[in-house]
Biopython code that builds the backbone (N, CA, C, O; Angstrom):
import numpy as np
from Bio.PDB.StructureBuilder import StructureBuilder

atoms = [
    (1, "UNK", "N", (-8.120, 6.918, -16.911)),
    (1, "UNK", "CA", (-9.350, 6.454, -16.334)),
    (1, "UNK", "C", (-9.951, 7.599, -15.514)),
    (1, "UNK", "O", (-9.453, 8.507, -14.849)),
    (2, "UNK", "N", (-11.258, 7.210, -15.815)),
    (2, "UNK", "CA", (-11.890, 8.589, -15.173)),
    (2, "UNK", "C", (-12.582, 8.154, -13.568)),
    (2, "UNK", "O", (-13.061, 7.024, -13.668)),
    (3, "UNK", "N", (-12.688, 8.484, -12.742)),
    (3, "UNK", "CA", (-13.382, 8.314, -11.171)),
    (3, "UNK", "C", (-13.880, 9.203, -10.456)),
    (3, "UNK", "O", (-13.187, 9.850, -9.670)),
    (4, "UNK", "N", (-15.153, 9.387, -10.602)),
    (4, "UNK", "CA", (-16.349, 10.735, -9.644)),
    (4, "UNK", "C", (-15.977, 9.850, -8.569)),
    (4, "UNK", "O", (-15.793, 8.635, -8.500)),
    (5, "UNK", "N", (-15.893, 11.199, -7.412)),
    (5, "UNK", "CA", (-15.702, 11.098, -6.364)),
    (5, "UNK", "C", (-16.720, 12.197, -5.606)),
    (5, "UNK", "O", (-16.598, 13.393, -5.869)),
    (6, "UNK", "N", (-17.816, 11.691, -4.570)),
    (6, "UNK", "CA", (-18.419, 12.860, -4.142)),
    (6, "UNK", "C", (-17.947, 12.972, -2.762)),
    (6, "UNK", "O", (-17.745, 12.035, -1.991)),
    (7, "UNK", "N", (-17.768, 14.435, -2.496)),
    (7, "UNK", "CA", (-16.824, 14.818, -1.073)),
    (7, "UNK", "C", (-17.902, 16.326, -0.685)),
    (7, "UNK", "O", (-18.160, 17.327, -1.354)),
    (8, "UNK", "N", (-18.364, 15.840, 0.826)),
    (8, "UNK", "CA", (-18.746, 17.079, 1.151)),
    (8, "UNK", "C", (-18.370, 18.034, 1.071)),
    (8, "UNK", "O", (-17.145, 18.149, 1.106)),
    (9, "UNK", "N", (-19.402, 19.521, 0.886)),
    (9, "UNK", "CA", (-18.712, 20.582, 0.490)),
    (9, "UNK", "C", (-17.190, 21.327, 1.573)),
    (9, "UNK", "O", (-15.994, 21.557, 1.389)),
    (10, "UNK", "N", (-17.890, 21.423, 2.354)),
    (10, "UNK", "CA", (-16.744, 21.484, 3.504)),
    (10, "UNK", "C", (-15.699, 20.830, 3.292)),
    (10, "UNK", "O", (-14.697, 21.509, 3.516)),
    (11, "UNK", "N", (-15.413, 19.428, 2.834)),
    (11, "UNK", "CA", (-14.118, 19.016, 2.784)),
    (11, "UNK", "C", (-13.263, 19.461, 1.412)),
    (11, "UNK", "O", (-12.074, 19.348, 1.111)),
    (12, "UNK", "N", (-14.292, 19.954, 0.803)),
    (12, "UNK", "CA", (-13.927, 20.220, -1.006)),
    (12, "UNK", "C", (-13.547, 22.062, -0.234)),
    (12, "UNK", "O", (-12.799, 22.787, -0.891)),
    (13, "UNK", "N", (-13.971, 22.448, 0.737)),
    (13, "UNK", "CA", (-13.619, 23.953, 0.708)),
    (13, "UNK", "C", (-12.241, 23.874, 1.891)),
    (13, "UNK", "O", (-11.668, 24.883, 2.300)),
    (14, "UNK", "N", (-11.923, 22.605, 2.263)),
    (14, "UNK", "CA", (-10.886, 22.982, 3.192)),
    (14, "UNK", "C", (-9.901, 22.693, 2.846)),
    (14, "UNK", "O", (-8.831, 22.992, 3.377)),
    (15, "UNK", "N", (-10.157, 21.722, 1.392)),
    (15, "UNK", "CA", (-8.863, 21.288, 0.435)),
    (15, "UNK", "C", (-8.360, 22.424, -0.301)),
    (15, "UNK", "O", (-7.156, 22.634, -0.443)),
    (16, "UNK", "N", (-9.456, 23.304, -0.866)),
    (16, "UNK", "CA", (-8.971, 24.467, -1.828)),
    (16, "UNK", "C", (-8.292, 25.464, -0.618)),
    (16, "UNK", "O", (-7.254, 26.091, -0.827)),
    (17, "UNK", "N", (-8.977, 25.514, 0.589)),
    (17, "UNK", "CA", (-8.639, 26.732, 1.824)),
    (17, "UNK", "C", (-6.699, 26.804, 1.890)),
    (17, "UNK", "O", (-6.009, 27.812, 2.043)),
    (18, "UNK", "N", (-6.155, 25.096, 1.681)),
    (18, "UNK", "CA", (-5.186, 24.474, 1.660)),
    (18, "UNK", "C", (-3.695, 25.215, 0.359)),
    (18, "UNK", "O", (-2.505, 25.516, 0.268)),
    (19, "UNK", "N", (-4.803, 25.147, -0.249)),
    (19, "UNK", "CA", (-4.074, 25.406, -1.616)),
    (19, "UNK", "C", (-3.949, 24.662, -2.682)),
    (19, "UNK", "O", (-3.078, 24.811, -3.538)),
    (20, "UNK", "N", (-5.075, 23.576, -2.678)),
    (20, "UNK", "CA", (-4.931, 22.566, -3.437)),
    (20, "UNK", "C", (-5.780, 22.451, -4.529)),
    (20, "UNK", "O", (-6.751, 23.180, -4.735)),
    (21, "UNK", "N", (-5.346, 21.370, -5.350)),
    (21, "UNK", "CA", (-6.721, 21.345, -6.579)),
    (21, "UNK", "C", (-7.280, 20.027, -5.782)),
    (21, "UNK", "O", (-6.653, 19.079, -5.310)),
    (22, "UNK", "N", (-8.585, 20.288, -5.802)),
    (22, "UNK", "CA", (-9.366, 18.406, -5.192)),
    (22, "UNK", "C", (-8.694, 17.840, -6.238)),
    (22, "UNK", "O", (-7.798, 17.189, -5.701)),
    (23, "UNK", "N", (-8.621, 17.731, -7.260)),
    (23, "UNK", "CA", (-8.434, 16.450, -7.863)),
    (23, "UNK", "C", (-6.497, 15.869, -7.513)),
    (23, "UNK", "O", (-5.951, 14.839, -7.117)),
    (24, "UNK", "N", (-6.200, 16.799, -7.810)),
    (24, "UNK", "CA", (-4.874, 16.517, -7.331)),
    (24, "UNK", "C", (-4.441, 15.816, -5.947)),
    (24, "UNK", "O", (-3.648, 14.888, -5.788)),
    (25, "UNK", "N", (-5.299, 16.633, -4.854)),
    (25, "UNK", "CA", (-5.225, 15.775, -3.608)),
    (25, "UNK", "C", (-5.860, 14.434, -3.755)),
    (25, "UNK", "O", (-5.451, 13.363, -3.308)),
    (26, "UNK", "N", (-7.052, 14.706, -4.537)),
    (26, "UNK", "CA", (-7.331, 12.894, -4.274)),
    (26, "UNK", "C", (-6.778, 12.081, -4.583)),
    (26, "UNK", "O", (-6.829, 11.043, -3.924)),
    (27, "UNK", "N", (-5.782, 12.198, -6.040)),
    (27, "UNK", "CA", (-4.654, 11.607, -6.535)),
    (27, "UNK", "C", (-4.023, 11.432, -5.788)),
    (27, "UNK", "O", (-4.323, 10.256, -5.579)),
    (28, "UNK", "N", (-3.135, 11.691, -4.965)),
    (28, "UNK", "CA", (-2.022, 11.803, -4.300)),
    (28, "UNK", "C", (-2.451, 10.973, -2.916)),
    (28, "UNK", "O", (-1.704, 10.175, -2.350)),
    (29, "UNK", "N", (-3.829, 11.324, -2.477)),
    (29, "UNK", "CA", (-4.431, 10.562, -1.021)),
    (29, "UNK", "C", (-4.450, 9.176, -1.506)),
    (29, "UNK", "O", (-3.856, 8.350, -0.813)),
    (30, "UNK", "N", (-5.091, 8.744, -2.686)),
    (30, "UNK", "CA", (-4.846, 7.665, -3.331)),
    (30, "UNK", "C", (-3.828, 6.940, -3.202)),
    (30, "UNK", "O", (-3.738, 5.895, -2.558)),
    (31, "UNK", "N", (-2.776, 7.645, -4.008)),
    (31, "UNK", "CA", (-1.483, 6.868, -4.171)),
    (31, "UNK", "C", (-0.894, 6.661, -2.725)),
    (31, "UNK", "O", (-0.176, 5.719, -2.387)),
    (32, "UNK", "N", (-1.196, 7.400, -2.160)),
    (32, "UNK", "CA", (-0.565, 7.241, -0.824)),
    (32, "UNK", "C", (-1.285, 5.969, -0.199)),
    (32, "UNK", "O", (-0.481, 5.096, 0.128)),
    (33, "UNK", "N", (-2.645, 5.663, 0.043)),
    (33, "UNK", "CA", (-3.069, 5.220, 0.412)),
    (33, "UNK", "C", (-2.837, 3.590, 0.355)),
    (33, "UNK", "O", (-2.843, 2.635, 1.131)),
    (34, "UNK", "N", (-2.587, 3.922, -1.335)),
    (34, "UNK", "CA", (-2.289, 2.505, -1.551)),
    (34, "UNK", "C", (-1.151, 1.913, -1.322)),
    (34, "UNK", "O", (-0.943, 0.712, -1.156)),
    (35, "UNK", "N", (-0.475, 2.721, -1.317)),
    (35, "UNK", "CA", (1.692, 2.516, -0.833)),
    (35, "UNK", "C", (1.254, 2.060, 0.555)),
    (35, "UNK", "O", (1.753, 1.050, 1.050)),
    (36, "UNK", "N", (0.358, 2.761, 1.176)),
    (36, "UNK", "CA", (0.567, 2.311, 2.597)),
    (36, "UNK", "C", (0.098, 0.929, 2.548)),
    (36, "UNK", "O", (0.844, 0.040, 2.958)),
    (37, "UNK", "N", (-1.060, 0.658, 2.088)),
    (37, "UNK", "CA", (-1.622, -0.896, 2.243)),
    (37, "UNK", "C", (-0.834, -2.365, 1.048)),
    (37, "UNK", "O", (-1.093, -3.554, 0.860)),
    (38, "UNK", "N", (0.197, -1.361, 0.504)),
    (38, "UNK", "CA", (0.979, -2.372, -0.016)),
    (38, "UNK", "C", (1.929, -2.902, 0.516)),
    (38, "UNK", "O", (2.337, -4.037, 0.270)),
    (39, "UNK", "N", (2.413, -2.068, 1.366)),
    (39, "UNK", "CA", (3.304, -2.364, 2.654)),
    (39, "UNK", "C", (2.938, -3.283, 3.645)),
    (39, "UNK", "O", (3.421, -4.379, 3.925)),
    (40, "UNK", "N", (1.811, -2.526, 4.229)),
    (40, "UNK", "CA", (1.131, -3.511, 5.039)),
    (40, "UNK", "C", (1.031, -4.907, 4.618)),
    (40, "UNK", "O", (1.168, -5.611, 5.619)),
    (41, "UNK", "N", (0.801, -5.798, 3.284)),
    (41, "UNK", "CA", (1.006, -6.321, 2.526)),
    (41, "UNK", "C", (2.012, -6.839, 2.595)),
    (41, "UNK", "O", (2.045, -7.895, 3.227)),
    (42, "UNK", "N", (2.860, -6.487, 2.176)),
    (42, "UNK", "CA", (4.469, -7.144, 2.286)),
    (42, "UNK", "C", (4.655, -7.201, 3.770)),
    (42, "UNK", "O", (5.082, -8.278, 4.184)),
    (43, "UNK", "N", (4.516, -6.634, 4.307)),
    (43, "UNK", "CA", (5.264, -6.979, 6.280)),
    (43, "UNK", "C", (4.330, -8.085, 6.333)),
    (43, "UNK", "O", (4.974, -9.114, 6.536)),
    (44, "UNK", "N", (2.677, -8.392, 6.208)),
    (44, "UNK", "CA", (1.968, -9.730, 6.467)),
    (44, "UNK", "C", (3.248, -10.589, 5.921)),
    (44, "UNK", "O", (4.250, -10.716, 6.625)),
    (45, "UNK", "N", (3.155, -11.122, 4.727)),
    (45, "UNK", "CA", (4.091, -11.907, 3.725)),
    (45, "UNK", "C", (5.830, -11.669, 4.970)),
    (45, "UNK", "O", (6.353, -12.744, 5.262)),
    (46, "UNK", "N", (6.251, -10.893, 5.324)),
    (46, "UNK", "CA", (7.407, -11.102, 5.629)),
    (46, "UNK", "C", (7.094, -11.624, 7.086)),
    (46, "UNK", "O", (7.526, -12.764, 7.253)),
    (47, "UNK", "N", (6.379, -11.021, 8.313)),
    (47, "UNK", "CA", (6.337, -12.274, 9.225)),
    (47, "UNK", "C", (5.649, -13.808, 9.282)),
    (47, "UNK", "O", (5.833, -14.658, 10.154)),
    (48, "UNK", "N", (4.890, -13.894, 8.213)),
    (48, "UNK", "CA", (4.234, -15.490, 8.283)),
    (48, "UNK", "C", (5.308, -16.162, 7.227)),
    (48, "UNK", "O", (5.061, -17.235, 6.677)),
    (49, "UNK", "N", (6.564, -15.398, 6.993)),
    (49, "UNK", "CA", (7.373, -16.561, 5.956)),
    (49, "UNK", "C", (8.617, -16.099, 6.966)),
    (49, "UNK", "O", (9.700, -15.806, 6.460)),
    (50, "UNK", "N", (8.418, -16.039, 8.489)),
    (50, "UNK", "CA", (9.862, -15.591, 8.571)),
    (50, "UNK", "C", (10.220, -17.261, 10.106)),
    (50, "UNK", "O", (9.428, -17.983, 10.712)),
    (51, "UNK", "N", (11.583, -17.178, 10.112)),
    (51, "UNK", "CA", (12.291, -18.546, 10.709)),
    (51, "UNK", "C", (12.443, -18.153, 12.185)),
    (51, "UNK", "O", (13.477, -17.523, 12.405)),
    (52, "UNK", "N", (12.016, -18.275, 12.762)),
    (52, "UNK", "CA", (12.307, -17.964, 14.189)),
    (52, "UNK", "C", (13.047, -18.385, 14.230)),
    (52, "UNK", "O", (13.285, -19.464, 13.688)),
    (53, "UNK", "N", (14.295, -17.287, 15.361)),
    (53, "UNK", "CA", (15.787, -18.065, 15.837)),
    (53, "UNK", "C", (17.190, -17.796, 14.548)),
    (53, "UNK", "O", (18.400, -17.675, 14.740)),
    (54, "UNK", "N", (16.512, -17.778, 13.458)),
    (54, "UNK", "CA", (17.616, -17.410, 12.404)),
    (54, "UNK", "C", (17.897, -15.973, 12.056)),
    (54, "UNK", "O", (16.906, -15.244, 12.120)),
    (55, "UNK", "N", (19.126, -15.355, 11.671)),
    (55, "UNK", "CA", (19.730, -14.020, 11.620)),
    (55, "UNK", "C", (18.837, -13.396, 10.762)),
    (55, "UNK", "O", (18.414, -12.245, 10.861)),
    (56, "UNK", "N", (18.394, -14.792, 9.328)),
    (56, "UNK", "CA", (18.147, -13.779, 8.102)),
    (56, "UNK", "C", (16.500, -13.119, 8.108)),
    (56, "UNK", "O", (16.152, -12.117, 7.484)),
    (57, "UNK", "N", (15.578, -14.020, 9.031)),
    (57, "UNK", "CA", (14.299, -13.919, 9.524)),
    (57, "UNK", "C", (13.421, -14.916, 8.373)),
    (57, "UNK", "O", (12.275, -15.233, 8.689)),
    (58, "UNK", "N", (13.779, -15.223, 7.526)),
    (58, "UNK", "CA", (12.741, -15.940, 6.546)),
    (58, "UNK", "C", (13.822, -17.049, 6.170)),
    (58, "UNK", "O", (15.027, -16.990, 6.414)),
    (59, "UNK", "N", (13.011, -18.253, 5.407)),
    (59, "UNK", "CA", (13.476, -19.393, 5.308)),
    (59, "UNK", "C", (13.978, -19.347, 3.584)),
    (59, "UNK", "O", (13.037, -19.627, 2.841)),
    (60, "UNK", "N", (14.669, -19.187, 3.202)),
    (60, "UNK", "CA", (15.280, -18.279, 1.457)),
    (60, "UNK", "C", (15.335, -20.047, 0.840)),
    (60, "UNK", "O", (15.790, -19.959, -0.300)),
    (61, "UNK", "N", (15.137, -21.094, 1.066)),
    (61, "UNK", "CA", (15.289, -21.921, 0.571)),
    (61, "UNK", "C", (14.069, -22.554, 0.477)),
    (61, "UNK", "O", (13.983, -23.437, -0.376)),
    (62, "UNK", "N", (12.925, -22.262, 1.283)),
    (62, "UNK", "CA", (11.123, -22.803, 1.439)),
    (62, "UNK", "C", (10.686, -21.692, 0.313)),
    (62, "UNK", "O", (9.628, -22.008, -0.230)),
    (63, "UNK", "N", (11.024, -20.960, 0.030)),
    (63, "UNK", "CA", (11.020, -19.514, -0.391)),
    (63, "UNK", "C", (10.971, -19.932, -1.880)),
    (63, "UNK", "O", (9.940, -19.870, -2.551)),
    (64, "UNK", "N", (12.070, -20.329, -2.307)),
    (64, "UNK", "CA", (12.646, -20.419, -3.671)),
    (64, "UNK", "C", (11.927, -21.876, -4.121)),
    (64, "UNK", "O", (11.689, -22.278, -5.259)),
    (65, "UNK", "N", (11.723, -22.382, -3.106)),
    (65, "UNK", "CA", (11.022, -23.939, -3.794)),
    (65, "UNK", "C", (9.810, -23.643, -4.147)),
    (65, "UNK", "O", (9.286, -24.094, -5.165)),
    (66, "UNK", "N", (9.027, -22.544, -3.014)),
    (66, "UNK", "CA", (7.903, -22.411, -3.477)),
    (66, "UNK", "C", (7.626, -21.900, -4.733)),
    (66, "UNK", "O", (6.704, -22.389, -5.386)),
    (67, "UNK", "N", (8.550, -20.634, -5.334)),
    (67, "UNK", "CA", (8.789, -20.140, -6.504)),
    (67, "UNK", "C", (8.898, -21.031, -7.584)),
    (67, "UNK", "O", (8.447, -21.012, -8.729)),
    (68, "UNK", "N", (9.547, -21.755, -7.002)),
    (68, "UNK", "CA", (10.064, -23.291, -8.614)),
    (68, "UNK", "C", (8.525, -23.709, -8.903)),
    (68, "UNK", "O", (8.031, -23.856, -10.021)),
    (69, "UNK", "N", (7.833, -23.879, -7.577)),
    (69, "UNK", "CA", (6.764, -25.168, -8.046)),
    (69, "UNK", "C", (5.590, -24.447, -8.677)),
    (69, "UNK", "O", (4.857, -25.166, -9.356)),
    (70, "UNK", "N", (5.267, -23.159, -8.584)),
    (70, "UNK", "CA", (4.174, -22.048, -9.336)),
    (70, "UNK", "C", (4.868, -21.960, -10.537)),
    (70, "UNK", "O", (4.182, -21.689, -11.523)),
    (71, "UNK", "N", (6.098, -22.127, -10.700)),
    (71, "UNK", "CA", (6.112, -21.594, -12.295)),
    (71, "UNK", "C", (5.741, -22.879, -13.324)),
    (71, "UNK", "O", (5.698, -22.702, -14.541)),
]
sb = StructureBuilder()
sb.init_structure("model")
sb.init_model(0)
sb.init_chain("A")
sb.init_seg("    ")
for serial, (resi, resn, name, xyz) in enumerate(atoms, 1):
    if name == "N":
        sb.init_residue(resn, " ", resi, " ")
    sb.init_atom(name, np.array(xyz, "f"), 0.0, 1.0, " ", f" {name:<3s}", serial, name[0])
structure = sb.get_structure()
């Protein structure tokens, strides 16, 4: 898949100043970017499903029912 990206010149000359190819960094700012907000993602999901007071932090049996009843 293809994606134009327009980046001021300055930031396109401080990426190459770097040693980089732009396209490569944007790849990589990307992927990163998105690892980070997939995380973020999963920690939401792990404190609004987690048991206050219990060792394991989440309820593994509200968990698995919910799983049964979507499939």
């Amino acid at each position: 898949m293809v994606i134009a990206v327009r980046v001021p010149e300055k930031v396109k000359k401080d990426i190459e100043e770097l040693g980089f190819k732009v396209s490569t960094f944007i790849k990589e700012a990307i992927r990163e970017e998105l690892k980070r907000r997939k995380s973020e993602e999963a920690m939401k999901w792990i404190k609004m499903n987690r048991v206050p007071g219990k060792e394991i932090g989440f309820d593994s049996v509200k968990i698995i029912r919910q799983m049964r009843e979507t499939m």
